[in-house]
C-alpha positions as CSV (number, residue, x, y, z in Angstrom):
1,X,-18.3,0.1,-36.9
2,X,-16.1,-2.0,-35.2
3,X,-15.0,-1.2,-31.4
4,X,-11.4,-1.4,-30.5
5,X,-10.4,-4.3,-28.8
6,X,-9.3,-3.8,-24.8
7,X,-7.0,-5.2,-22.5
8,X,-7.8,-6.3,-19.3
9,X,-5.9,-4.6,-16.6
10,X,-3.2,-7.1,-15.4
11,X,-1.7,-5.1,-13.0
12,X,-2.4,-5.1,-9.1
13,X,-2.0,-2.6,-6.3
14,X,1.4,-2.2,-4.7
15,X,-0.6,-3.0,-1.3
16,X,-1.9,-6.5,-3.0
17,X,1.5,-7.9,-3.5
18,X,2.8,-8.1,-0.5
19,X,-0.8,-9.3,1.2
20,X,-1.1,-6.3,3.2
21,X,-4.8,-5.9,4.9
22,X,-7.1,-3.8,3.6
23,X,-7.6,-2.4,6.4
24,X,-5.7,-2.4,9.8
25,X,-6.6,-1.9,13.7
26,X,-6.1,1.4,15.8
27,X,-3.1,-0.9,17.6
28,X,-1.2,-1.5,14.1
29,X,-1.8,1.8,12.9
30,X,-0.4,3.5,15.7
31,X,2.9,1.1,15.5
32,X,3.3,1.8,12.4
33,X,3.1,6.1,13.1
34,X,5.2,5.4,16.3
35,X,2.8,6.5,18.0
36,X,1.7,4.7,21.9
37,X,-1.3,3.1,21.9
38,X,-3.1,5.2,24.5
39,X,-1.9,8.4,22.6
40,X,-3.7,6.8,19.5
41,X,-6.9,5.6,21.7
42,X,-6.3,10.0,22.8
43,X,-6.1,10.9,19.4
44,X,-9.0,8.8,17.6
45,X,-11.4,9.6,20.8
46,X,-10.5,13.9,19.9
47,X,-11.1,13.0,16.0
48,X,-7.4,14.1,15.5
49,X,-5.7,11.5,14.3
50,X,-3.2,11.2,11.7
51,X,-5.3,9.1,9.3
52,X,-9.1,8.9,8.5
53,X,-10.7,6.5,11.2
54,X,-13.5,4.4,11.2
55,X,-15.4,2.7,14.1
56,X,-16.8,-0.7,13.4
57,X,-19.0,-1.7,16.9
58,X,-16.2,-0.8,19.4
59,X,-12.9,-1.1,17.3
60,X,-11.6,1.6,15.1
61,X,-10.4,0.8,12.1
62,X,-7.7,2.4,9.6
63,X,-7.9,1.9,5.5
64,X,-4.0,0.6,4.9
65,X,-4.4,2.9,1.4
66,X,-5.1,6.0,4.1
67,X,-1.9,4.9,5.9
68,X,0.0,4.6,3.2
69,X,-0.5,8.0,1.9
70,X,0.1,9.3,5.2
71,X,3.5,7.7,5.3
72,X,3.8,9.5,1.4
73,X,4.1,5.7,-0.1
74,X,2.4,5.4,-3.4
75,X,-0.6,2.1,-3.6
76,X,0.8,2.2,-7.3
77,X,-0.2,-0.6,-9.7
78,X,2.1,-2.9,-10.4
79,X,2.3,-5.2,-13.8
80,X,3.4,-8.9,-14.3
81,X,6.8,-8.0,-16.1
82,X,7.8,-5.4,-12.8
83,X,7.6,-8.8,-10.6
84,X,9.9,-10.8,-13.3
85,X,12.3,-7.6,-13.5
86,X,12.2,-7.1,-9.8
87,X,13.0,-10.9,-9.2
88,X,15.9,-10.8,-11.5
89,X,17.7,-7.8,-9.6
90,X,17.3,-9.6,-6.4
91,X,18.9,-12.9,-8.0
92,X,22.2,-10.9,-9.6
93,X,20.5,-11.4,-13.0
94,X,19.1,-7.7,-13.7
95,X,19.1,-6.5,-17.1
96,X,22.0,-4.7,-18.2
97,X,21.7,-1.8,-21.0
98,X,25.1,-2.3,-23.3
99,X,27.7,0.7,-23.4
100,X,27.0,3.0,-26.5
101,X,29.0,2.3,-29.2
């Protein structure tokens, strides 16, 4: 019997192509909720805020994936021929369906 033949997965997360962290510091996260820093420093110290937190020795620490879906923006995967596509848009050289006959 012989297996089917796969792919490998040549897409990348949303997050991954434009180098964002993985994750991000209490400081950051909080700019990026508009939120003030000591409200955020409030909020992590009551367990209430926004995002799922993470303490590593004194810092806390936010997943940028956590963030993201906070802020309702999807970490989708992106393929090879999106970046092409996309790059041609933002030159004036997208791809044009013709008028129906």
């Amino acid at each position: 019997m012989t297996r089917p033949i796969r792919h490998r997965d040549e897409s990348v997360p949303f997050s991954a192509v434009f180098g964002l962290p993985v994750e991000v510091g209490l400081g950051t996260a909080a700019a990026v909720l508009s939120l003030g820093r000591s409200t955020a420093y409030r909020l992590a110290r009551e367990g209430s805020f926004p995002c799922p937190l993470r303490k590593v020795g004194r810092r806390y620490v936010v997943r940028t994936s956590d963030l993201m879906r906070h802020l309702h923006i999807q970490d989708v995967r992106v393929r090879h021929d999106d970046f092409e596509a996309g790059a041609r848009f933002a030159d004036g050289r997208a791809d044009t369906c013709p008028d129906p006959p």
